[in-house]
LOTINU-289944 format. One record per residue (C-alpha): x, y, z; residue number from 1. Coordinates in steps of 0.5 Angstrom, whole numbers, plus 500, padded with zeros to 3 digits. Each point is the difference from the previous one (the first is absolute). Example, Ala and Ser with C-alpha at 12.3 -4.5 7.8 and 13.67 -1.06 7.14 Angstrom:
2
<<525; 491; 516>; 1>,
<<502; 507; 498>; 2>,
END
This chain:
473
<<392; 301; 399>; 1>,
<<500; 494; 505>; 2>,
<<507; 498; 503>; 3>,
<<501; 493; 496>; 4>,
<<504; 494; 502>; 5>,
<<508; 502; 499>; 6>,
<<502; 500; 492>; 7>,
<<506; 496; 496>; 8>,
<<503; 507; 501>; 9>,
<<499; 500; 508>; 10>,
<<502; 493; 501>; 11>,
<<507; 500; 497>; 12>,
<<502; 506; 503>; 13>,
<<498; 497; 507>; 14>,
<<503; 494; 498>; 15>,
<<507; 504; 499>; 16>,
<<500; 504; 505>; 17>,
<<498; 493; 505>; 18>,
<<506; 497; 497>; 19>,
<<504; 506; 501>; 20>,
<<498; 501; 507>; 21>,
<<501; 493; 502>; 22>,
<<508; 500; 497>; 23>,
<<500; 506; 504>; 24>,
<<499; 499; 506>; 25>,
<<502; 493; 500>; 26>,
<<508; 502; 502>; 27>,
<<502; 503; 506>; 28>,
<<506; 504; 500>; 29>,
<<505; 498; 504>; 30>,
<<500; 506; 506>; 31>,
<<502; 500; 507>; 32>,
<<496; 503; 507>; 33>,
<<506; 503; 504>; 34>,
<<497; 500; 508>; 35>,
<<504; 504; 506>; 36>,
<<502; 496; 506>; 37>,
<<500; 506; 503>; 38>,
<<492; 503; 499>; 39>,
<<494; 497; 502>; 40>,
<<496; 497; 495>; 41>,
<<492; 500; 501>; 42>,
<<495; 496; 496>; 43>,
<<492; 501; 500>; 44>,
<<500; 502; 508>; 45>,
<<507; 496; 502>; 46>,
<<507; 502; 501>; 47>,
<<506; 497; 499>; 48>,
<<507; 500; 503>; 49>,
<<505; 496; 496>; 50>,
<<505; 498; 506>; 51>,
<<508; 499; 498>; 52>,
<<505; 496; 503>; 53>,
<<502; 503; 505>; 54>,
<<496; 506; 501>; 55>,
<<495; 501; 505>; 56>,
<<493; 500; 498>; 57>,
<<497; 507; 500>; 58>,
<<493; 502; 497>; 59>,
<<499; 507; 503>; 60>,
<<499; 502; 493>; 61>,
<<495; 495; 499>; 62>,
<<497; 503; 507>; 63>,
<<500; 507; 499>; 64>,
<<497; 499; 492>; 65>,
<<493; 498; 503>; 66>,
<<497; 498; 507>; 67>,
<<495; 494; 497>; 68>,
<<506; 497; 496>; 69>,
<<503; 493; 503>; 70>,
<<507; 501; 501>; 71>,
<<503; 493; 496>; 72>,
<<508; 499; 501>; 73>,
<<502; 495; 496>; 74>,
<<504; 497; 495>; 75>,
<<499; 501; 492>; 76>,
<<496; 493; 499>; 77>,
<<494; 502; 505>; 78>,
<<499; 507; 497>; 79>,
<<500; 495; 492>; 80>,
<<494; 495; 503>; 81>,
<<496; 505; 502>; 82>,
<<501; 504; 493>; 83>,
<<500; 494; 496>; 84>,
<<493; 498; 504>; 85>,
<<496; 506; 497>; 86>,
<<497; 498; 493>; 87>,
<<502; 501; 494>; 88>,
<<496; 502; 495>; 89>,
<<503; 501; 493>; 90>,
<<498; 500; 492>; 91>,
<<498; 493; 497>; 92>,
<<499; 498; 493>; 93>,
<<496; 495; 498>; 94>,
<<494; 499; 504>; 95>,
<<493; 501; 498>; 96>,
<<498; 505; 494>; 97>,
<<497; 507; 504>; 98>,
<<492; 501; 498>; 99>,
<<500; 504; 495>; 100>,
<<507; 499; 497>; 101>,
<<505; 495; 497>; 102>,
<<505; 502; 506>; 103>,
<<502; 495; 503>; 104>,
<<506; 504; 505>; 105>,
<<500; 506; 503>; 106>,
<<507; 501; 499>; 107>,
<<501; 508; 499>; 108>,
<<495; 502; 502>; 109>,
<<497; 497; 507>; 110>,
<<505; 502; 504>; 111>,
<<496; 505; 505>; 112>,
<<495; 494; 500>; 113>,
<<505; 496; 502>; 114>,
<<502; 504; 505>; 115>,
<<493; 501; 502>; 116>,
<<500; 492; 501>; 117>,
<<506; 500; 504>; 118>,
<<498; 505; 506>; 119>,
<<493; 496; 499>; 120>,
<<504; 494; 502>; 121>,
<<504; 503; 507>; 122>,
<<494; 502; 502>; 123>,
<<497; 493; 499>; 124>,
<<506; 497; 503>; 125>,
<<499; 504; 506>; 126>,
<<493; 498; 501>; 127>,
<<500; 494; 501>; 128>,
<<508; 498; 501>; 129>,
<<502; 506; 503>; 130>,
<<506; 504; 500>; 131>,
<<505; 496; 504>; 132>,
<<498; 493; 495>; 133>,
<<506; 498; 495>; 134>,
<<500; 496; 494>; 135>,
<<503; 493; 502>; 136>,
<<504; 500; 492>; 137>,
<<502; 506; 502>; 138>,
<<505; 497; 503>; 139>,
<<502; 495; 494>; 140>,
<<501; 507; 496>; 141>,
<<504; 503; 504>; 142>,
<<504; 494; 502>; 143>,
<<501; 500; 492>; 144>,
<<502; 507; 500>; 145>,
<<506; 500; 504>; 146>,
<<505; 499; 495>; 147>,
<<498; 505; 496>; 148>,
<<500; 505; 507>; 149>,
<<507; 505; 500>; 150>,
<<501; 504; 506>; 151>,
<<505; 506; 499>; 152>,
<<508; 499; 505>; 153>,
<<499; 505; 504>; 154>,
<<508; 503; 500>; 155>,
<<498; 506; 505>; 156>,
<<495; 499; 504>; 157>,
<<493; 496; 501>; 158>,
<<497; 507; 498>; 159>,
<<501; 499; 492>; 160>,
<<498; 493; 500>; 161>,
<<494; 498; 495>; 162>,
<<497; 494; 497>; 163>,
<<497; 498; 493>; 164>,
<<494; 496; 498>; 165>,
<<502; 497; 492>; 166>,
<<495; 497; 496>; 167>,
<<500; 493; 500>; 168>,
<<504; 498; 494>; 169>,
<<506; 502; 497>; 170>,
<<497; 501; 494>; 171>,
<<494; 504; 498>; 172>,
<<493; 497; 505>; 173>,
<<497; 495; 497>; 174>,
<<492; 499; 501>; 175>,
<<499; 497; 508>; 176>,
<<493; 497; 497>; 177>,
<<503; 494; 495>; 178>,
<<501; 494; 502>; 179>,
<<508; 498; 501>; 180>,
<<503; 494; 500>; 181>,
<<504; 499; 507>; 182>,
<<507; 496; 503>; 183>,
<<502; 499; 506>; 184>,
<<506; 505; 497>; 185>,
<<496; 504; 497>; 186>,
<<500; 506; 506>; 187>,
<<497; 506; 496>; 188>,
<<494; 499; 497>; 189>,
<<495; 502; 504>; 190>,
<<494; 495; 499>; 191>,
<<499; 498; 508>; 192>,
<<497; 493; 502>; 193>,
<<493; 501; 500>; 194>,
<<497; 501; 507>; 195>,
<<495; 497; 504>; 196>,
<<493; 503; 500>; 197>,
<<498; 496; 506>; 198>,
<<502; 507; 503>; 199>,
<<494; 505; 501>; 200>,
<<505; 506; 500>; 201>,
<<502; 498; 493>; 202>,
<<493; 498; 498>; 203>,
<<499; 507; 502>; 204>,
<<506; 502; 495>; 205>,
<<499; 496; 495>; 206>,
<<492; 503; 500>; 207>,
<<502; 507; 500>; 208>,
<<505; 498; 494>; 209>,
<<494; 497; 497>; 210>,
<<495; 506; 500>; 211>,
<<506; 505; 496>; 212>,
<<501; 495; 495>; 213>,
<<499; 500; 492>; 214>,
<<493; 496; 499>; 215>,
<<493; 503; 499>; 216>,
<<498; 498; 506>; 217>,
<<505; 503; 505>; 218>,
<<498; 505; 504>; 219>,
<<504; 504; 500>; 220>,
<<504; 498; 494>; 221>,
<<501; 505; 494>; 222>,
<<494; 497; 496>; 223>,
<<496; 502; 506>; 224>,
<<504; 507; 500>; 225>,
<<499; 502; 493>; 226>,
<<493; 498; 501>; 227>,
<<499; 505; 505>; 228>,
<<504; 506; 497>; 229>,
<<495; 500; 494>; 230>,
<<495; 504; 505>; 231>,
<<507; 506; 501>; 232>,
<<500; 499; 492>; 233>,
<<507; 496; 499>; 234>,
<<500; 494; 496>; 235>,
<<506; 495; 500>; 236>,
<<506; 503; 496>; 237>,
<<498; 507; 504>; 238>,
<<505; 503; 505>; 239>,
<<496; 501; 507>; 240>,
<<502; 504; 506>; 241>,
<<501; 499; 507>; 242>,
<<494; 503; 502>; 243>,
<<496; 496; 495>; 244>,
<<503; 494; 502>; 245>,
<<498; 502; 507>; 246>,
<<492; 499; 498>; 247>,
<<501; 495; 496>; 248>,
<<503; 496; 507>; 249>,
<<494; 503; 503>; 250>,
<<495; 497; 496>; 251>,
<<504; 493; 499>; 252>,
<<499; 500; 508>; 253>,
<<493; 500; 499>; 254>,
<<498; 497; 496>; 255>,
<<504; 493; 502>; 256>,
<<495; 495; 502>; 257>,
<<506; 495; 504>; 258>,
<<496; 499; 507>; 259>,
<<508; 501; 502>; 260>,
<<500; 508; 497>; 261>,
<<493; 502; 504>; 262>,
<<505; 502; 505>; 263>,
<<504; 505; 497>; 264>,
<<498; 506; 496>; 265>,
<<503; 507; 497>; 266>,
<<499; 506; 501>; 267>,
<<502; 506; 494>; 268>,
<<503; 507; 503>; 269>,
<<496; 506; 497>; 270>,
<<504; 506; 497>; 271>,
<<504; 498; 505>; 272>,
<<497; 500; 506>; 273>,
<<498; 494; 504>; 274>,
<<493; 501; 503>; 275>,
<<501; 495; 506>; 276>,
<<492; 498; 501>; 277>,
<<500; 498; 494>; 278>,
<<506; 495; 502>; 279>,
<<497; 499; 507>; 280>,
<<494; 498; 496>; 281>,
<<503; 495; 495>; 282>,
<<503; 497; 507>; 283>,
<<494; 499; 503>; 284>,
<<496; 495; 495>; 285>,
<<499; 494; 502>; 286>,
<<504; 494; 497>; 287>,
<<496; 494; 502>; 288>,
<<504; 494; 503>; 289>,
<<503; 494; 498>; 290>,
<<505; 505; 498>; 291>,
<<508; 498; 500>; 292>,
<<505; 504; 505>; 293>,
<<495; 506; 499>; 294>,
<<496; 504; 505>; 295>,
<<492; 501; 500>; 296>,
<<502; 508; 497>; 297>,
<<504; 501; 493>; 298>,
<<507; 501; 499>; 299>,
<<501; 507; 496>; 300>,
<<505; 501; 494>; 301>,
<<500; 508; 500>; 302>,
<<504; 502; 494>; 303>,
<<501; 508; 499>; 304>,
<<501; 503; 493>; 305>,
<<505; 506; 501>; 306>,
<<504; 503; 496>; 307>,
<<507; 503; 503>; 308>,
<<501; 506; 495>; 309>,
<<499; 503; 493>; 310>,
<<504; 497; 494>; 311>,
<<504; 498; 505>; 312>,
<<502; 497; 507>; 313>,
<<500; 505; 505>; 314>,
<<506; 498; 505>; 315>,
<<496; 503; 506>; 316>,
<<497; 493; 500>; 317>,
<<505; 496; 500>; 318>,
<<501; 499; 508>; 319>,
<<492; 500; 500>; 320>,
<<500; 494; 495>; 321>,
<<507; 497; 504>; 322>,
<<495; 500; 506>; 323>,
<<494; 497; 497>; 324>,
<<504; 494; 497>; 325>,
<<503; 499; 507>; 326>,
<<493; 499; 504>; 327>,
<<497; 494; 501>; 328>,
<<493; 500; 497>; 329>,
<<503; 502; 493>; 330>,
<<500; 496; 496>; 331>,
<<503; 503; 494>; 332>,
<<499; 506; 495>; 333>,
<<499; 499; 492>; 334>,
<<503; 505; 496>; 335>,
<<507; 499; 496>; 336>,
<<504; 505; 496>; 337>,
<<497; 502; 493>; 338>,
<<499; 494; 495>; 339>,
<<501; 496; 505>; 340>,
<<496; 497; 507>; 341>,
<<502; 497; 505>; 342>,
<<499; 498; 507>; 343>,
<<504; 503; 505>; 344>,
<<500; 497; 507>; 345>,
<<505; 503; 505>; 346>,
<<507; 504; 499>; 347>,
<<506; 501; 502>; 348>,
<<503; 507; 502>; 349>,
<<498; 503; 492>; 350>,
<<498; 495; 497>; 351>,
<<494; 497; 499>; 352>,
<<500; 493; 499>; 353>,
<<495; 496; 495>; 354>,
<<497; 494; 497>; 355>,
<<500; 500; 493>; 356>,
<<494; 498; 495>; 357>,
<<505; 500; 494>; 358>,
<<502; 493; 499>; 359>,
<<496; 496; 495>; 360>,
<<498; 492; 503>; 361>,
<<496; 495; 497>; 362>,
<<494; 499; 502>; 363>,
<<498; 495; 506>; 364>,
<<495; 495; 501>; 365>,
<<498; 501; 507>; 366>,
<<494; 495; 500>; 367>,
<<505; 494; 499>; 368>,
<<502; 497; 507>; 369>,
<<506; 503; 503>; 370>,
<<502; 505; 494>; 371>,
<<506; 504; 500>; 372>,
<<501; 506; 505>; 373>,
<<506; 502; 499>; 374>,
<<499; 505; 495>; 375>,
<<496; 503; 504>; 376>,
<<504; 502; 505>; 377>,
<<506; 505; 499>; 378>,
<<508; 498; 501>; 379>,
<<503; 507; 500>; 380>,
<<497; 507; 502>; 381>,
<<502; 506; 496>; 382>,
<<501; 507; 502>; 383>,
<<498; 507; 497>; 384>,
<<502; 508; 502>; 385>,
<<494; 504; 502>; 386>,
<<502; 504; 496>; 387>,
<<497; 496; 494>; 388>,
<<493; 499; 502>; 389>,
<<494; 501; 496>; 390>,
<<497; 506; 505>; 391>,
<<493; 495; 499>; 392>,
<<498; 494; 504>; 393>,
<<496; 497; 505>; 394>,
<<502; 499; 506>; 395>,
<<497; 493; 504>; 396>,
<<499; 499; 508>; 397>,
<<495; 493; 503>; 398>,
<<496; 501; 507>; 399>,
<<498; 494; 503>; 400>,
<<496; 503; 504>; 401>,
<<497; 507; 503>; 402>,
<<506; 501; 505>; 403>,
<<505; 499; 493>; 404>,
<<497; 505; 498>; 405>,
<<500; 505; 506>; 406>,
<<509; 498; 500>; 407>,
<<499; 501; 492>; 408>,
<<497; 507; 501>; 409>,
<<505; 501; 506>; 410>,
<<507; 498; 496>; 411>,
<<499; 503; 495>; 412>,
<<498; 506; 502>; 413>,
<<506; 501; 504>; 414>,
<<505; 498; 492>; 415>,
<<495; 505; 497>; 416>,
<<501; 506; 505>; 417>,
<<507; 498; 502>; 418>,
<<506; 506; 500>; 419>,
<<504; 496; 494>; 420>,
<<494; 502; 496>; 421>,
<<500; 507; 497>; 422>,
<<494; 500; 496>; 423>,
<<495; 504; 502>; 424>,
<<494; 496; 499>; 425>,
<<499; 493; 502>; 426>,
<<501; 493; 494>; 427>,
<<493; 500; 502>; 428>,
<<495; 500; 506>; 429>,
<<496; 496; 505>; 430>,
<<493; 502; 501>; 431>,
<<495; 498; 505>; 432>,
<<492; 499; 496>; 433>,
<<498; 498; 494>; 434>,
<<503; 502; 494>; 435>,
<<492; 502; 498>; 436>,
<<501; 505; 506>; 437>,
<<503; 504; 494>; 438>,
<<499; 504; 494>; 439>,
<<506; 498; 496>; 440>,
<<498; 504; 495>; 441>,
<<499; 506; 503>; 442>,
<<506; 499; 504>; 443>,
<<495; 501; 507>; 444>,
<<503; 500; 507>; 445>,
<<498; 492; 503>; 446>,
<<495; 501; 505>; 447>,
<<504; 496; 504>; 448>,
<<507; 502; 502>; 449>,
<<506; 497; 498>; 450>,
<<504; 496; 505>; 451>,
<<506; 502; 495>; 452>,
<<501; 507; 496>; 453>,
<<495; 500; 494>; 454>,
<<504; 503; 494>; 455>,
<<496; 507; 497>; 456>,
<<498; 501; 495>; 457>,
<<506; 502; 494>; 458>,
<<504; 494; 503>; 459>,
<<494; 496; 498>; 460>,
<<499; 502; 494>; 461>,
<<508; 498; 499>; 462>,
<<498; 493; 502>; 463>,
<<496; 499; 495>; 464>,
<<505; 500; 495>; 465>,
<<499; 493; 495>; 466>,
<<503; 494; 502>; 467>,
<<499; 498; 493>; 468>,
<<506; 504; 499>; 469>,
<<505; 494; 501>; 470>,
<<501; 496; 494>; 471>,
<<503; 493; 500>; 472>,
<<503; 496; 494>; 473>,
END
C-alpha cells in the first residue's frame, strides 16, 4: 500500500508534540559561563588574552598553542563582539508548513540541521566579509550586557581571577525575534535600533541571513534542507547525523543558483580521507565574473566526518581537536554530546565552547525591509567538558584558494602528528589523487603516495563505524 497523506491520528500527535516542543525550548534556564582571566580563550582561529588591571599582557600561551592563530590581547568586550558576529541559528516555530507534513517547527529534532546551518553560515561569513568583519549591532549587545557581566574579586592574586557571561534577563530568556516595546529607561530589552542598509557589508550580513531562513525559498533554509535529506532517506521529524548533514550542505551548495554563491563550493572527505586533486579541482572551476569580493577560482568548504572513538570519546583526541578549533581556516565542528548538537567554535583550557540550537524563537519575515537581526546573533557563549562529547562529528575548514589549501594541509598535519597526541593512527588523512585512484572497497593501496600516513586497513575498517549512531531529541 502506497504511503497516503497524514491521518487524524498522525496529525494530532504532531500537533502535541509541536506544542510540547515549543514550550520546551521557549525558556531558557538561567546558567552562568564562567571564564579564567588567567587562560587564553581561542575562537575559530583567534586567541584571546583577557587583560586585568595591572597585570601585563601576556599571550605566550596563546603563541605556543598554534603558530597560525592571531595572538589578541584584549579586554573582555572584544572577544564578546567578535562571538556575538557569528550567526546564530536556533529552533523556530511557526514558519511554513514543511512538504509533506503538518510541521510547521523544527523544535526537537532539527538541532543537527541547525548546526549544520550555523558552520555553513561562518564559512559564508568569511567568504565574502572575512574573519576580522564585526557586527556593528555587536556592539549595541554588549553594551547592553554589561550590567549583567560579573568579574570575581581576586583576594590572592590575578592568577585566580575570572569572569561570567549571564544571559540577558533575570528571568528566564524570553524570545529575542518579538517585537518589544522600548523606552528611553528601558535599558534590558534587546531590540536595537534598526540598521542601515546602505552599508554593502551589512547587505552581505543580511543576505547571507536571508539565505538560512525559514521560508520554501531560502537556499539554505531548512525546507531546502529537508528537501534534500529525502535522498539519505530522512524525513522532517527524522534525527540526522553530522555526516548526513555534511552531504546535505553539499548538495545545498551546488544546487544554489544565487550568481553571488557561483564562488563558493563544498567538498565532502571520504572514509576520512581528504583526496587533495579533488579539492584542487573543485578550486580551479571557473566562476565567470561579475562576482562580489570573489576571485576567478572557487572557494572550498571541506567538511570531514570523523569519529573520535567507540561509544565514547577517545581523550587521545582532545589536544587534536583543541588544535584544529585553534587554526585559522576552521570554521568550526558539528557534533555535541548525546541527544543534543551543538556547534562548537573554539576552547578554553578543557572546555569546549558552543553555540546552542536548543532555543525555540518565532518565525522571522526576512523579506520585510529591515527585519530584525538580533535573534540571529548570540548574546552569550556557553562551555562543555571534552568529556562529554558525542564521539561522531564533522569537522569543517574554508580554502579560499590553492595556496589555502597547501597551509591547510601543512597545519594541520603538524596538529594531527604533534607529540601531545598519542594515538596511533591519524583523526584522518591527506592525500594526493583522486579519490577514484582508489579501490575503497577493496581497500587498494592509492596509486599515488599520500603526502600524509594513509591508515591500513583494520583502522579503515573501524572508521567506518556509523555515524547514524548519534541520536538527537
Amino acid at each position: 500500500m502506497e504511503d497516503s497523506e497524514p491521518d487524524e491520528v498522525d496529525k494530532l500527535k504532531a500537533k502535541f508534540m509541536t506544542a510540547w516542543h515549543n514550550v520546551k525550548y521557549s525558556w531558557v534556564v538561567r546558567t552562568k559561563t564562567n571564564f579564567s582571566r588567567n587562560s587564553p580563550v581561542f575562537l575559530l582561529g583567534k586567541c584571546y588574552h583577557f587583560k586585568s588591571e595591572g597585570m601585563e599582557e601576556n599571550a605566550s600561551g596563546c603563541a605556543d598553542a598554534a603558530a597560525s592563530t592571531e595572538v589578541i590581547s584584549c579586554n573582555v568586550n572584544q572577544f564578546r563582539k567578535d562571538f556575538i558576529t557569528r550567526i546564530w541559528l536556533t529552533y523556530r516555530r511557526e514558519f511554513p508548513q514543511l512538504k509533506g507534513c503538518t510541521l510547521t517547527t523544527d523544535c526537537g529534532w532539527g538541532c543537527m540541521l541547525r548546526s549544520g546551518q550555523m558552520l555553513l553560515a561562518q564559512s559564508l561569513l568569511l567568504h565574502f566579509l572575512g574573519r576580522d568583519w564585526v557586527w556593528t549591532d555587536a556592539l549595541q549587545m554588549v553594551t547592553l550586557e554589561s550590567e549583567l557581566f560579573k568579574s570575581k574579586p581576586s583576594t590572592v592574586s590575578d592568577s585566580i581571577a575570572g569572569f561570567t557571561f549571564l544571559p540577558t534577563f533575570d528571568r528566564p530568556l524570553q524570545d529575542m525575534s518579538e517585537q518589544q516595546s522600548s523606552s528611553s529607561n528601558e535599558r534590558r530589552t534587546l531590540k536595537l535600533n534598526p540598521v542601515s542598509t546602505t552599508s554593502e557589508d551589512e547587505k552581505l550580513h543580511r543576505k547571507i541571513i536571508s539565505w538560512l531562513a525559514d521560508n520554501p525559498a531560502a537556499t539554505f533554509g531548512m525546507h531546502k534542507l529537508i528537501e534534500l535529506g529525502e535522498n539519505s532517506g530522512k524525513r522532517a521529524g527524522d534525527w540526522y547525523g553530522p555526516a548526513v548533514v555534511a552531504h546535505i550542505l553539499r548538495r545545498a551548495v551546488e544546487d544554489a543558483v544565487e550568481p553571488e554563491l557561483r564562488g563558493i563550493t563544498v567538498y565532502v572527505a571520504q572514509d576520512c580521507t581528504v583526496y587533495v586533486a579533488d579539492v584542487i579541482e573543485k578550486h580551479l572551476q571557473a566562476v565567470g565574473s561579475g562576482i562580489p569580493k570573489s576571485s576567478d577560482r572557487r572557494a572550498v568548504v571541506i567538511l570531514i566526518p570523523v569519529r573520535l572513538g567507540g561509544e565514547k570519546v577517545n581523550p587521545e583526541y582532545k589536544e587534536i581537536v583543541k588544535g584544529i578549533l585553534s587554526l585559522e581556516f576552521c570554521i568550526g565542528i558539528i557534533g555535541g554530546k548525546p541527544k543534543q548538537s551543538f556547534y562548537f567554535v573554539g576552547f578554553q583550557d578543557d572546555s569546549l565552547i558552543y553555540m546552542d540550537p536548543h532555543y525555540c524563537q518565532s518565525f522571522v519575515d526576512v523579506s520585510t525591509k529591515d527585519f530584525p537581526l538580533e535573534s540571529y546573533h548570540c548574546p552569550s557563549p556557553k562551555k562543555m567538558s571534552f568529556g562529554k562529547m558525542d564521539p561522531s562529528c564533522t569537522i569543517g575548514f574554508y580554502s579560499r584558494s590553492e595556496y589555502d589549501l597547501e597551509k591547510i594541509i601543512d597545519e594541520v598535519t603538524k596538529v594531527l602528528n604533534s607529540p601531545s597526541s598519542k594515538e596511533k593512527y591519524p583523526l584522518f588523512t591527506f592525500s594526493n589523487g583522486h579519490a577514484r585512484d582508489y579501490d575503497i572497497d577493496k581497500l587498494c593501496m592509492p596509486k599515488t603516495e599520500s603526502s600524509v600516513q594513509l591508515l591500513d586497513s583494520q583502522r579503515r575498517k573501524a572508521e567506518r563505524l556509523s555515524n547514524e549512531e548519534f541520536v538527537l531529541l
